[in-house]
C-alpha positions in Angstrom: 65.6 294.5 135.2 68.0 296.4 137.2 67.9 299.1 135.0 64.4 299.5 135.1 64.4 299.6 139.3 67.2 302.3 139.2 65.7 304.1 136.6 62.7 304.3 138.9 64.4 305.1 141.8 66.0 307.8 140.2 62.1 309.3 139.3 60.7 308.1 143.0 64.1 310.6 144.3 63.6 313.5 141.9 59.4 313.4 143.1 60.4 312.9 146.3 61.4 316.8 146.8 57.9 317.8 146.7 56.4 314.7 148.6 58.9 312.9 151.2 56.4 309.6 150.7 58.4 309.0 147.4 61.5 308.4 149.0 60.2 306.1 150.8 59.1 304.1 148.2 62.3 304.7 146.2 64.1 303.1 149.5 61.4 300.0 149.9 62.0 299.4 146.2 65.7 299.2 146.3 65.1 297.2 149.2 63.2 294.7 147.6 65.6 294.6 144.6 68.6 294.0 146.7 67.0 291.2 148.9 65.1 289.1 146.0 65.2 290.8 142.7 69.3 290.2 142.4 69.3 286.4 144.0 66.7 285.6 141.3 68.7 286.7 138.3 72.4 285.1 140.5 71.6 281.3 139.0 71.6 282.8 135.7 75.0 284.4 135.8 76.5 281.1 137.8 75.6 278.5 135.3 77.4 280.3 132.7 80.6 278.7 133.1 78.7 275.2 133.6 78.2 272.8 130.8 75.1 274.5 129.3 71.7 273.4 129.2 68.2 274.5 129.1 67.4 278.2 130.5 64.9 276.8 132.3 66.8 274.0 133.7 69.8 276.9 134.5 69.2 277.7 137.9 68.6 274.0 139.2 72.2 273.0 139.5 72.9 276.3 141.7 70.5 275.4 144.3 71.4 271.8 144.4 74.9 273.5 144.6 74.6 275.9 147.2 72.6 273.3 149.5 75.9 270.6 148.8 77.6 273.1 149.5 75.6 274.2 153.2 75.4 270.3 153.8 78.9 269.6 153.4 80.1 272.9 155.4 77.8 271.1 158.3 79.3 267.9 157.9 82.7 269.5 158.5 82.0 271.4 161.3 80.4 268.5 162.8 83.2 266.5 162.2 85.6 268.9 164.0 83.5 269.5 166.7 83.4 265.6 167.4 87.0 265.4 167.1 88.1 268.5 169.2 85.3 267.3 171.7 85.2 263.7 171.5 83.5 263.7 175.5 80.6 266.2 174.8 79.9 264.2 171.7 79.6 260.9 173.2 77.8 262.5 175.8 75.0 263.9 173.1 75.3 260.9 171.3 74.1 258.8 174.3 71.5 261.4 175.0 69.9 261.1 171.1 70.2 257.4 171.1 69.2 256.9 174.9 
């Protein structure tokens, strides 16, 4: 996939001398390629080293394992921020319950 998408680009530049709109589009498309075209091909890649499996059933594990790990990076911070401000916590902690 990547290859195609530069391989395009590279065409959309070269055009682009004699119309400016085609750089445009080579930007917007390396754009788009960078923002969801690589994330979608990432889970692949990570469940490499994992312990196999279906293709299909490949990129599940990475998402449960990137929100684990987003969920346990909040625990900790909330966890600190409770211990190094044990008065402001309370203090919320009324206010939720309350």
């Amino acid at each position: 996939m990547g290859t195609i998408v530069m391989s395009g680009t590279v065409v959309l530049v070269i055009l682009g001398f004699g119309n400016h709109l085609y750089w445009l589009a080579a930007v917007a498309i390396l754009f788009l390629y960078l923002q969801y075209g690589r994330d979608a091909s990432a889970p692949s890649r990570g469940s490499g080293g994992g312990g196999g499996g279906s293709s299909s059933g490949g990129s599940m594990p990475a998402d449960y394992r990137s929100y684990r790990d987003r969920r346990d990076k909040q625990a900790k911070w909330e966890r600190r921020y409770r211990r190094e401000r044990p008065l402001e916590a309370r203090r919320q902690q009324r206010e939720k319950s309350g």
